[in-house]
N, C-alpha and C positions, 0 to 999 in steps of 0.2 A: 552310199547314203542317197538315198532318193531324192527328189526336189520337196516333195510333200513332207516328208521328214523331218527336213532342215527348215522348211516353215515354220513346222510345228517347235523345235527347238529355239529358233529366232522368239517365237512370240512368249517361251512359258521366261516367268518373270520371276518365280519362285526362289531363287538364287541359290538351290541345292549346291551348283557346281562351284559356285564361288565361296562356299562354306567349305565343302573338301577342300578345293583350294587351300584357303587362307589354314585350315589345319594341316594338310600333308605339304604345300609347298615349303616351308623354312625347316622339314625336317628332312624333306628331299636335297634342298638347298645345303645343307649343311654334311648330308653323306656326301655331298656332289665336290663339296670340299675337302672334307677329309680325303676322298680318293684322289684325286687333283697332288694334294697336299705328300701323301703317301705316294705315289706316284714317282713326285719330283724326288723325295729322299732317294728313292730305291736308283733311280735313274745319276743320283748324282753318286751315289755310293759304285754303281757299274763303270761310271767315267772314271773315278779315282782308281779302282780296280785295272782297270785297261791303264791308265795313265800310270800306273808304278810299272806295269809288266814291260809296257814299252820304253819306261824312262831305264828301266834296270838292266835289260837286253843290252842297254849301252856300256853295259860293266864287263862287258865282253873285249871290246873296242878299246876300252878305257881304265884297264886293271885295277888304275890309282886314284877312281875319281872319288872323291870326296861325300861326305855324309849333306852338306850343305849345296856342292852341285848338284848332287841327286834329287834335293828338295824343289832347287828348283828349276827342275825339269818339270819334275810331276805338276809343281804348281801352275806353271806355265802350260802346261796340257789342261787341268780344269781350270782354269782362270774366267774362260769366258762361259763357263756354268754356272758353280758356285763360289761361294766364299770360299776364299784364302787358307780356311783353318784346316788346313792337312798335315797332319806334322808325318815327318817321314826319318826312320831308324835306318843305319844300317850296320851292319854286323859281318864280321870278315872270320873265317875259319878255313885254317890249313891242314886236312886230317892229313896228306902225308905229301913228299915234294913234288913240287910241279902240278900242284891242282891248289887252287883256290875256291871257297865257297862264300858267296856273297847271298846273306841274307836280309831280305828289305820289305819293312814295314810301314806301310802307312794305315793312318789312323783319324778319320774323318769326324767330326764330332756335327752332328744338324737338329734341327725343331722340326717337330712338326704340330703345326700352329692352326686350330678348329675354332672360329670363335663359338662362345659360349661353354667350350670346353678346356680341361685342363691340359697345357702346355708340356708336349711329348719332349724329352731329350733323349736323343739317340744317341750312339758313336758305331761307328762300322770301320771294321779292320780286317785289312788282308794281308796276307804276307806269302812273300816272290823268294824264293831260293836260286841264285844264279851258279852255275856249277862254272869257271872260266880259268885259263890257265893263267898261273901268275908270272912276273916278270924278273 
């Protein structure tokens, strides 16, 4: 932009810019949240995701661990993300001796929260099939 240019825009007084403004910025503003918003869900759903596979791995090491140790493991992995509300299943099957199948579900439940708009509730669930031998 030139020097004479930006004179020329310093002096016009017209207030076109500040009219777009005031109409596209709070609808800008408001995308800018919802991606923000959406963002964080997706990001906290991939933590929980990572957090059962790695808490479940441990069902290798620990044949006999418990449905309630499991939980919190995982919770203890997203704790310093999100919220607490991760509930965590698991499920034990023998199809035949000497093998064990440990299945593990967690189940994240989140908002995603737009002001002026209607409040999203989500839930995201994965589920870890651990193959390990039993004892």
């Amino acid at each position: 932009m030139s020097a004479d240019r930006l004179r020329k825009a310093l002096r016009d007084r017209s207030g076109g810019a500040a009219l777009e403004f005031a109409i596209l910025g709070p609808v800008f503003l408001l995308l800018l949240i919802g991606f923000f918003q959406l963002a964080w869900a997706m990001f906290c759903a991939s933590s929980v995701r990572y957090a059962l596979h790695n808490s479940a791995r441990s069902l290798v090491l620990n044949p006999t661990m418990s449905q309630s140790q499991l939980q919190t493991l995982v919770q203890a992995a997203v704790s310093p993300l999100a919220r607490p509300n991760v509930s965590v299943s698991l499920t034990r099957a023998y199809p035949n001796s000497g093998l064990q199948l440990a299945t593990a579900t967690a189940t994240y439940s989140f908002q995603i929260v737009v002001p002026f708009m209607p409040t999203y509730n989500g839930a995201f669930s994965t589920t870890f099939v651990q193959p390990s031998t039993s004892f």
